[in-house]
Every structure is written in C-alpha cells, then in structure tokens.
N, C-alpha and C positions, 0 to 999 in steps of 0.2 A: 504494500500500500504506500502511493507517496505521501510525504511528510506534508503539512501545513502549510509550509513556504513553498514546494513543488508546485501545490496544490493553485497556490493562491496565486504566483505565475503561469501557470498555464490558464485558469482562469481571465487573467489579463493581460497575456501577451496581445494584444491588439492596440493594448496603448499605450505599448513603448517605454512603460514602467523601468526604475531599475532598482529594483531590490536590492539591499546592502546587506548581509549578513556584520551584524558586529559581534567583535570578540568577548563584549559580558552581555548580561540579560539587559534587555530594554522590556523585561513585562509591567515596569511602574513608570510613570510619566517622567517622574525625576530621575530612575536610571538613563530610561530614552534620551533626555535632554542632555545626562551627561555623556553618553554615549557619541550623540551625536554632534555634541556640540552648539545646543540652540537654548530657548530659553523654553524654561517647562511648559509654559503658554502655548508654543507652537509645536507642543504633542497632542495627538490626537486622541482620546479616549474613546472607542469603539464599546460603547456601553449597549444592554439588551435589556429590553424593558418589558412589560404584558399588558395592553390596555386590556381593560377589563369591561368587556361592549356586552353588555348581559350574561347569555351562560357562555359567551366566546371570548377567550383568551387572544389575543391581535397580537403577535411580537412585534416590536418596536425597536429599533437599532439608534440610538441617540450618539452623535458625532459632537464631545463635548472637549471643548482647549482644557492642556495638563493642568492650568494653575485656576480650571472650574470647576463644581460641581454638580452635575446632572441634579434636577431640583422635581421634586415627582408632583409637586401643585405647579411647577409651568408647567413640567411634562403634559399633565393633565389637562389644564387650561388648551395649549396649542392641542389635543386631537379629540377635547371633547366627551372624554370617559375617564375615569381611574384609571391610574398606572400602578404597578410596583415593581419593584427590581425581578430580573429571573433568577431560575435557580442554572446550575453551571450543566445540566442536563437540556435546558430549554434553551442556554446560548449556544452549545454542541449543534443540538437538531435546529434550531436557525441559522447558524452562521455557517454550519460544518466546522466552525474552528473552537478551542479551548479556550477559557479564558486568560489573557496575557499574551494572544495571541491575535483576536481578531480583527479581520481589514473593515474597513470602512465599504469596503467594494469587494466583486469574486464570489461572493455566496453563491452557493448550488440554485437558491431561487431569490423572487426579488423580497426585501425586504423592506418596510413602512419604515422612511429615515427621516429624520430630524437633525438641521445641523444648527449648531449654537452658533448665534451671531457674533458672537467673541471669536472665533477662530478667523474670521472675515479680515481680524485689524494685521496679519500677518501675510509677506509674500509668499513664504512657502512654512508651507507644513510637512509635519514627519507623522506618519502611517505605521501600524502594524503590518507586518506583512504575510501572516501566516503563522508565525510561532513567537517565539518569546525572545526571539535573539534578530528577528529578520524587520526590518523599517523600510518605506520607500519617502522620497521627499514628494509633494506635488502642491501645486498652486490652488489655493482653498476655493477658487470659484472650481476649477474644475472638479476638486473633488466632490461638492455639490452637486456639478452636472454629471457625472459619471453614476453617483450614489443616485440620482433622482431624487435628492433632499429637498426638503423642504426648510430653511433659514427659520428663525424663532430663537424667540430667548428662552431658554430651557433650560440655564445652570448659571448660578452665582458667584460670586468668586468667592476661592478659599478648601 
C-alpha cells in the first residue's frame, strides 16, 4: 500500500505541486514553521469537523492559519448547523489520511471546506502533504481554488 505522501502526490500531480519531505516531524504547526522556516501563521491546519444536519453527520475539513484556532460557534455560524470536532477514525475515512498528516487537497472524494480568512494575509502557505514529515508551499488563493473553499472566519487567534 502506498504511504500518505505517495498517496497525496499522485492524487495531485496535475498541479505541479512539490512536496518536500523534511528531516523532523512537521505534524504540529510550530514544528512545521520550524521546519520550514516560516512563521507559525503561515501553517496550515487541515482540521475535520461533523456538522451535525439532523440524524446526518456532514464532515467538514476546516483550513485554519498555525497561530489560529478552529472556533466550532463560527464553524457553526458559516454552515448553519452544529459542529464538533471528529474523532481520528472519521478524519481517516474522510480524508484517507491520519491525523498530522492531512492535505488541505487529494482526498479520495470531495470534501465541505472552509478556509479561514487569516491565512488570506500571507503569500505563501505551507500544506501537509500526506504524513507527518511531508509539506508543500502554495499560494493561499489557490489553495482555496483547488480545495473549492469557501473563505469565512472560522478561528481566532491563539
């Protein structure tokens, strides 16, 4: 079976991505940031969420900056229904990936995204890319356009 990071490039070779494997873990924002040398802000947090739409559970992938907080009364507010966090089985079978690992983009199907308007004030942002060690850089509108996000304030700082 391929790994995470295989996965998540072949999933996105069509746009040219370039996946960096770094030498320690980048699965917390503040490793990422030191890793890669940026500011913890301009990490991406690939967060999975459940609206909670009557007896249907809705996953939700919230794209929130490393130095915010995914906020489950905005969450709520932008789609309309109750949110709350998933469990690490429900970000698996959504995303295909583990957590510490997951991309913003590359899921097996599409997934209800939400991106935090804070990651907007940066030219480029840093990505999971499939596992806990693997990042790509990309420019925060496109990663909007790629996820099919939807822009909202969804997380506060701290």
């Amino acid at each position: 079976m391929a790994s995470g990071a295989e996965r998540f490039a072949a999933a996105t070779a069509h746009l040219g991505l370039s996946p960096i494997r770094m030498p320690d873990s980048t699965h917390t924002a503040a490793e990422a940031a030191a890793a890669v040398g940026c500011e913890v802000g301009a990490i991406v947090k690939s967060l999975v969420f459940v609206a909670l739409d009557g007896d249907a559970r809705v996953p939700l992938l919230a794209l929130v900056a490393g130095d915010h907080r995914a906020d489950l009364e905005l969450l709520a507010l932008a789609v309309g229904v109750p949110v709350e966090k998933a469990d690490a089985a429900t970000v698996k079978a959504t995303t295909g990936y583990s957590i510490g690992g997951v991309p913003p983009i590359g899921h097996p199907q599409p997934v209800r995204t939400l991106v935090d308007e804070s990651l907007l004030r940066y030219e480029k942002v840093w990505s999971a890319a499939g596992d806990a060690q693997t990042v790509f850089p990309a420019d925060p509108e496109r990663l909007v356009a790629w996820s099919g996000g939807a822009i909202a304030r969804i997380a506060t700082t701290g």
